[in-house]
C-alpha positions in Angstrom: 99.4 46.9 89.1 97.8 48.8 86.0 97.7 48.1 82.1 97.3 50.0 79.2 94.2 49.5 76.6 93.0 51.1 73.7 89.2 52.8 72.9 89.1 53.5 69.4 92.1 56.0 68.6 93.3 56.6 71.8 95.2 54.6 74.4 94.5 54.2 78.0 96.3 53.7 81.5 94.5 52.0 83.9 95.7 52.1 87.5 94.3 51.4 91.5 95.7 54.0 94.1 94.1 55.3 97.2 91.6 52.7 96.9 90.1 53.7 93.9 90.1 52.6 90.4 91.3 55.4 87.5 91.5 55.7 84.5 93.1 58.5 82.4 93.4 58.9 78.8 97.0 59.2 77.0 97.1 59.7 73.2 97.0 57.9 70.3 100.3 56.3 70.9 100.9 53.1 73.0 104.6 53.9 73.9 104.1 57.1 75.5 101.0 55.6 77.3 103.3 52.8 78.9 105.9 54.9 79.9 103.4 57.2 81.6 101.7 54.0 83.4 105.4 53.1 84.8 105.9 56.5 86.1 103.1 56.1 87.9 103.5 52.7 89.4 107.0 53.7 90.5 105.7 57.1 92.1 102.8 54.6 94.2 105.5 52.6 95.3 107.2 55.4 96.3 104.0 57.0 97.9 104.7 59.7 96.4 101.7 60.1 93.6 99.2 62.6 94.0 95.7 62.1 93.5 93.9 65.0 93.4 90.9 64.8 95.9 88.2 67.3 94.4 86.2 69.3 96.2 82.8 70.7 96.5 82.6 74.6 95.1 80.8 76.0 97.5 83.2 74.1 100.1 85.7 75.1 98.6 85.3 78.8 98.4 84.4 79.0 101.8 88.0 77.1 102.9 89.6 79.7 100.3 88.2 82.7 102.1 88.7 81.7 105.3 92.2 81.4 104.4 92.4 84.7 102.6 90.9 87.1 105.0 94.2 85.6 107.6 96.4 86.6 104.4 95.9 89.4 102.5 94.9 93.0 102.9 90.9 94.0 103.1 90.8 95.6 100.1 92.5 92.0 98.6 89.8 90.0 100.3 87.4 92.6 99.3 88.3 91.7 95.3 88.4 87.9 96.2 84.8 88.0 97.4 83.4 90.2 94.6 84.8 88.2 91.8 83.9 84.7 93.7 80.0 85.9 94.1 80.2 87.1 90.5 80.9 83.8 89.1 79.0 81.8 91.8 75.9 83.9 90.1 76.7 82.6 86.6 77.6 79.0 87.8 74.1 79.0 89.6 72.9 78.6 86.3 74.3 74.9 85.8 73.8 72.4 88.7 75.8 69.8 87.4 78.9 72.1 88.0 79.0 71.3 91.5 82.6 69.9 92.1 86.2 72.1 90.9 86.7 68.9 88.7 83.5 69.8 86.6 85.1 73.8 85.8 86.8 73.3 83.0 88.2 75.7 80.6 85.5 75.4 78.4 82.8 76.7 81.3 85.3 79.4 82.2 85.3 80.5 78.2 81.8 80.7 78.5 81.7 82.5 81.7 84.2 85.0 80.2 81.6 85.6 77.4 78.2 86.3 79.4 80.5 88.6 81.2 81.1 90.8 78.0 77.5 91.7 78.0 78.0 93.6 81.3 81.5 94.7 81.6 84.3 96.0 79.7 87.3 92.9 78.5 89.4 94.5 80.8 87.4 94.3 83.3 87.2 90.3 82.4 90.8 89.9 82.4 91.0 91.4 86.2 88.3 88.6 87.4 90.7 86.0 85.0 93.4 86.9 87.0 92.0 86.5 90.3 90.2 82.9 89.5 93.5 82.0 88.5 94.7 83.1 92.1 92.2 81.0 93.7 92.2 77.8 91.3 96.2 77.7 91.9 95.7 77.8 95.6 93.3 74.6 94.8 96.0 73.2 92.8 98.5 73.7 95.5 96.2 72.0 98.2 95.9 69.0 95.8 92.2 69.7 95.2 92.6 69.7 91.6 95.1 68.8 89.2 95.4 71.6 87.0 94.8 75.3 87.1 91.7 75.6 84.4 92.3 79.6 84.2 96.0 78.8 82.7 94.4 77.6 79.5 91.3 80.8 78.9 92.9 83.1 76.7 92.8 87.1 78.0 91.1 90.1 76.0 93.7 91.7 74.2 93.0 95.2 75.7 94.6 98.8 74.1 96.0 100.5 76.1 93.9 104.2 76.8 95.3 107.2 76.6 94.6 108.6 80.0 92.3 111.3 80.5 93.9 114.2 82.8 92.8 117.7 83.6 93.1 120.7 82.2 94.2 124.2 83.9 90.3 125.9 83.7 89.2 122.1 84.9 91.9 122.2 87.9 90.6 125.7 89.1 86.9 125.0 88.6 87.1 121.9 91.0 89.3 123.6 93.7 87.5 127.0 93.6 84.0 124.9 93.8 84.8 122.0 96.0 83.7 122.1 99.8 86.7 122.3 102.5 86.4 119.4 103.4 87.9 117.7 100.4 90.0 120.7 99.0 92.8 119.3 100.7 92.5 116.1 99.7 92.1 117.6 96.1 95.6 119.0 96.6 97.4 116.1 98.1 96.4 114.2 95.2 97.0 116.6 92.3 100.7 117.6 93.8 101.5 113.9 94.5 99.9 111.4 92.1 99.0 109.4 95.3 96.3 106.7 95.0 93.6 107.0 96.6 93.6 104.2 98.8 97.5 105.8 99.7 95.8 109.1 100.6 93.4 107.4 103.4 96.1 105.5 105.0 98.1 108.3 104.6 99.5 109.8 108.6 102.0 112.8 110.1 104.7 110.0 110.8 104.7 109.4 107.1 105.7 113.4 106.7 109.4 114.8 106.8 108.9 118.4 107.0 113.0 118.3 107.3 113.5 116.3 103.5 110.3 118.0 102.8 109.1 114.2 101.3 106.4 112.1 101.9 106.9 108.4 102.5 104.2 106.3 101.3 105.0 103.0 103.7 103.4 99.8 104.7 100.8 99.8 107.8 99.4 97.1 110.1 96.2 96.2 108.1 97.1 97.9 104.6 100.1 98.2 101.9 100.8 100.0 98.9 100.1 98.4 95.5 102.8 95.9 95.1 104.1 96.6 98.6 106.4 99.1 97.1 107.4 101.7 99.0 108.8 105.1 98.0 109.0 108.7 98.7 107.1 111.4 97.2 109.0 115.2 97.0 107.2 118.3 98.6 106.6 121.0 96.4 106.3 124.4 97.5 102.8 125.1 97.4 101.8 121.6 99.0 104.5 122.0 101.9 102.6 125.5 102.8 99.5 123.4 103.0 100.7 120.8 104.8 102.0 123.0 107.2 99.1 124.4 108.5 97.1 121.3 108.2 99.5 119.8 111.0 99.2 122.7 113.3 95.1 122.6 112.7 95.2 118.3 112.9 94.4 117.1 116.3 95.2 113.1 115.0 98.0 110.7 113.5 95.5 110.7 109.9 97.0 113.7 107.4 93.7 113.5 106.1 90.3 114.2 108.4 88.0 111.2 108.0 85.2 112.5 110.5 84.1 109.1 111.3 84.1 107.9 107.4 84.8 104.2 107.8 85.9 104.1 104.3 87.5 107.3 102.9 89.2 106.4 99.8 85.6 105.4 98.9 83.7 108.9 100.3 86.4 110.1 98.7 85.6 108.5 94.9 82.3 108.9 95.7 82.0 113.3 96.8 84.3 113.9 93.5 82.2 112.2 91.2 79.0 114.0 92.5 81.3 117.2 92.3 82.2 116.4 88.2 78.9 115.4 87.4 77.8 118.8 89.0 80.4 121.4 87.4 79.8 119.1 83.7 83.4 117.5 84.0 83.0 114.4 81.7 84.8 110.8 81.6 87.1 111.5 85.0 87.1 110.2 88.8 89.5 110.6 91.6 92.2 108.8 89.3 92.6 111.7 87.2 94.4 113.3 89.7 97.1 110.9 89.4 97.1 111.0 85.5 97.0 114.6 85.7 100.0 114.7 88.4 102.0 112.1 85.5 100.6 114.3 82.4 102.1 117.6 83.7 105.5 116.2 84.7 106.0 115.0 81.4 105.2 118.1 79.6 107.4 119.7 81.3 110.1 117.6 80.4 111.0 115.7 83.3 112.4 112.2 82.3 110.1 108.6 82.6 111.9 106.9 85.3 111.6 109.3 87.7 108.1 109.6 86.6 108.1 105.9 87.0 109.5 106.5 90.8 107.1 109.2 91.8 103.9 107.2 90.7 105.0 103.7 92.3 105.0 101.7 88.9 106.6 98.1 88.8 108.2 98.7 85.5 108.3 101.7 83.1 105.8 99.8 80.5 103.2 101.1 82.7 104.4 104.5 82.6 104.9 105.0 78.9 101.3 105.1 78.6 102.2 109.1 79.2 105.3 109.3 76.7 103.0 111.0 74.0 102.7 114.0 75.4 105.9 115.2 75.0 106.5 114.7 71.1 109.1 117.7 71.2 111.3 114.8 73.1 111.3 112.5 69.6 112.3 115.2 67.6 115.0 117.2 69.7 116.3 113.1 69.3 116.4 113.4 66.0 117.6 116.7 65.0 120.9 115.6 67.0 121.3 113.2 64.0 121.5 117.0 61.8 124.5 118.2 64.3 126.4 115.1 63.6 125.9 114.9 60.0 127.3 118.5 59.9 130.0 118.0 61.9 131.4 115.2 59.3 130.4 117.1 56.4 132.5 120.0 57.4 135.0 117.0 58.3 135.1 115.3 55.2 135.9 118.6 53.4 138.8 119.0 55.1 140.2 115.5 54.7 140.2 112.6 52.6 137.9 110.4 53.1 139.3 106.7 52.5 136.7 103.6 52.3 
């Protein structure tokens, strides 16, 4: 049914399935090459080998998309399509990589590096991660055998210290923003909501009773992760709320007047606003890092910061453990209480080793 030969260092299996003749290389030793050959006569007899049957690119992406936009979210599909036309641009350049077969770690590596000439490395490791979404789904429709994105090693990225707002900035950009956003400037800063959490955001999501806000999955969108949670009310915000329902004629907390996408109007009008009032390196995010910053310097503990903002995991969150240094030594000086406490111990006893 198949045989083993050797090409100069390396060993060989040759094999017929499907129809078609294949041959794969093993190593440089005959053993393992034989054992692999029987492992793949017995799975032919068995029908239960897997040839992978390859697949045009351009096919390919199309099939993908087709089954993504029945999947996931628009905003999901949205990222699909952006990185897929960003490296259908780069593989443009190279007609010979027509087929999934023909991407190969290699390509991807040098994909990775014409990319650093635009955007940042992390940047790069977000498309990574995506390809690596869509060459699994190959993998799992038996397109390809392997996953090439498994083997293209990430950016190692450090982690920014994020950039939040200061009081004078806070009041500039409320006392100077139009009405029409000075809401949404408020939700965010007394929240730490994303943006995209903001726009989806309606009354049925509001307990004026628990005074909380529930941040919940809708027909066509989802939180980050799908994980829900619940926001407290502050004072000030409930005031505003208040009268926001009694002025709201809709089920949207927020008024969109038509906007097809707000969290992107929304992006969009404050960074007009900063560029006007000379507010440097922020965007609507720093409403959330500035919602995290305060909290933590005023002492309130990382896991419930950690609840508040919606992370996975607290690795995320201790991006913001810096800015209470008092925390590490107020640790620290308990070690002085305890020392004292046995020195004024072993004064008063014997101390026996």
């Amino acid at each position: 049914m198949g045989s083993v030969f050797k090409r100069g260092k390396y060993w060989y299996i040759d094999y017929y399935a499907d129809g078609k003749r294949h041959r794969i290389s093993h190593g440089k030793l005959k053993k393992f090459a034989e054992l692999r050959l029987k492992e793949i006569e017995l799975q032919i007899v068995r029908e239960e080998l897997r040839i992978p049957k390859d697949s045009a690119i351009d096919e390919f992406f199309e099939n993908f998309l087709v089954y993504a936009e029945a999947h996931v979210m628009p905003k999901t599909l949205e990222r699909y399509v952006t990185v897929i036309n960003c490296f259908e641009r780069y593989r443009s350049r190279f007609k010979s990589v027509n087929f999934l077969s023909k991407v190969t770690p290699t390509f991807l590596e040098d994909f990775k590096l014409s990319r650093l000439k635009k955007v940042s490395k992390g940047t790069i490791n977000h498309d990574l991660k995506i390809l690596g979404i869509i060459f699994r789904w190959a993998v799992d429709h038996n397109l390809i055998k392997k996953n090439p994105v498994k083997e293209v090693r990430r950016f190692k990225v450090d982690m920014k210290q994020p950039r939040f707002f200061s009081p004078e900035e806070i009041r500039k950009i409320l006392k100077c923003c139009s009405e029409k956003w000075y809401s949404s400037y408020m939700i965010l800063l007394h929240t730490g909501m994303r943006r995209g959490e903001l726009a989806n955001l309606e009354w049925d999501d509001v307990d004026f009773e628990r005074k909380v806000i529930k941040i919940t999955t809708k027909e066509r969108w989802s939180p980050k992760g799908k994980r829900e949670r619940e926001i407290s009310i502050n004072d000030e915000l409930f005031d505003l709320l208040l009268k926001m329902r009694k002025e709201s004629n809709g089920s949207s907390v927020v008024e969109k007047n038509n906007v097809k996408r707000y969290d992107r109007a929304l992006w969009e009008n404050f960074w007009r606003l900063a560029k006007k009032l000379g507010i440097k390196n922020v965007n609507i995010h720093t409403f959330r890092h500035t919602f995290a910053s305060y909290l933590i310097m005023s002492g309130v503990d990382l896991v419930t910061v950690m609840e508040l903002l919606g992370h996975r995991d607290i690795t995320t969150t201790m991006r913001y453990a810096h800015l209470k240094p008092s925390h590490k030594h107020w640790a620290v000086n308990r070690i002085c209480s305890i020392s004292r406490t046995d020195t004024i111990w072993s004064q008063s006893k014997k101390y026996v080793m």
